[in-house]
C-alpha positions in Angstrom: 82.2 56.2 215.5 81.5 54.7 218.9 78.1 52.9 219.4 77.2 51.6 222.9 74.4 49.9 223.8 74.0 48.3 227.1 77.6 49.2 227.9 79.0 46.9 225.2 81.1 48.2 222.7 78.9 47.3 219.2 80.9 48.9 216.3 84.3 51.3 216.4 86.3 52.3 213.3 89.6 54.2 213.6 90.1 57.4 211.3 93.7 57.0 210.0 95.9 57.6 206.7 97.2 54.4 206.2 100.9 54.6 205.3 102.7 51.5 205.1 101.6 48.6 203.0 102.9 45.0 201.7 106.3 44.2 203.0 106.1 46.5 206.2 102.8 45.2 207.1 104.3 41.1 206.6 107.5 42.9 209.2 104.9 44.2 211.7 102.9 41.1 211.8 106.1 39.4 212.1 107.4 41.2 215.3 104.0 41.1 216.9 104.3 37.4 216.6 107.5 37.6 218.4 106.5 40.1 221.1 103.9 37.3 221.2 106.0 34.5 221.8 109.1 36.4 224.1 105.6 37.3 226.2 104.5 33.7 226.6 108.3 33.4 227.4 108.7 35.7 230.4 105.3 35.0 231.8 106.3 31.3 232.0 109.7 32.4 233.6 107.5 34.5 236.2 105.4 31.8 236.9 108.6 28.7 236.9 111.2 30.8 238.9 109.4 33.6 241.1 112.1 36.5 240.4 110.1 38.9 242.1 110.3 42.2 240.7 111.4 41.1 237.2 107.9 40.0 237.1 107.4 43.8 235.7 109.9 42.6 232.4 106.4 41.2 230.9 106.1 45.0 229.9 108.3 45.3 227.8 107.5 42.2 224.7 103.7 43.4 225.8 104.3 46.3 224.8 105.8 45.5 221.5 103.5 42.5 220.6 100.5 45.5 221.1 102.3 48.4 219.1 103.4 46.3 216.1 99.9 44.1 216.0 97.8 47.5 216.2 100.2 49.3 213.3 99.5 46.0 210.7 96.2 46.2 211.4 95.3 49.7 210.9 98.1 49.8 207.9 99.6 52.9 210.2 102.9 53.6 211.5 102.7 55.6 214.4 106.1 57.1 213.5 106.0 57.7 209.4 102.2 59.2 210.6 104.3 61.5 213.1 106.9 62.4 210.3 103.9 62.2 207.2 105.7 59.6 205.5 104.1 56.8 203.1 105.5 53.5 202.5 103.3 52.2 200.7 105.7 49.4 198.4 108.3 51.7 197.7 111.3 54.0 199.4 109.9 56.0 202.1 108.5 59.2 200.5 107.3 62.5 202.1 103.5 63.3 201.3 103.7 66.4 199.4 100.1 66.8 199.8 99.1 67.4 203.8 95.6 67.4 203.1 96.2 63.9 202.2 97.0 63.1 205.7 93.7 64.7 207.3 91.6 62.0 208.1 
């Protein structure tokens, strides 16, 4: 649910089936700290050596740091949703149930 007032953005909660937990949360969190850092990285290496159009490599860890951050903290990976896999602690296991995965 979105709530605007005065064109600020009060209150927003994702519907999702959270499907990864413990150890693959602690992984994402992990490479979005990376993405974090090899972004600091590149923007400094823009800024320091002017390659031109490399500047456009700052994509790339951006994009990871955003992907991996956003799946630890909705507990959802984009792919097992795609698939309607849980890992949830254990082995990778297909939902049996898809009504389970209706949010």
């Amino acid at each position: 649910m979105i709530l605007l007032k005065y064109g600020l953005l009060l209150h927003y909660k994702v519907k999702s089936c959270p499907n990864i937990g413990g150890g693959e949360i602690c992984r994402r969190l992990f490479m979005g700290y990376l993405g974090l850092i090899l972004t600091i990285a590149v923007i400094v290496f823009t800024i320091i050596f002017n390659p031109g159009q490399l500047r456009a490599l700052v994509f790339f860890p951006a994009l990871l740091m955003g992907i991996a951050f956003f799946e630890s903290w909705d507990k959802t990976c984009i792919i097992n949703a795609y698939f309607g896999i849980k890992n949830l602690g254990q082995n990778n296991q297909q939902e049996r149930d898809f009504n389970s995965l209706k949010f």
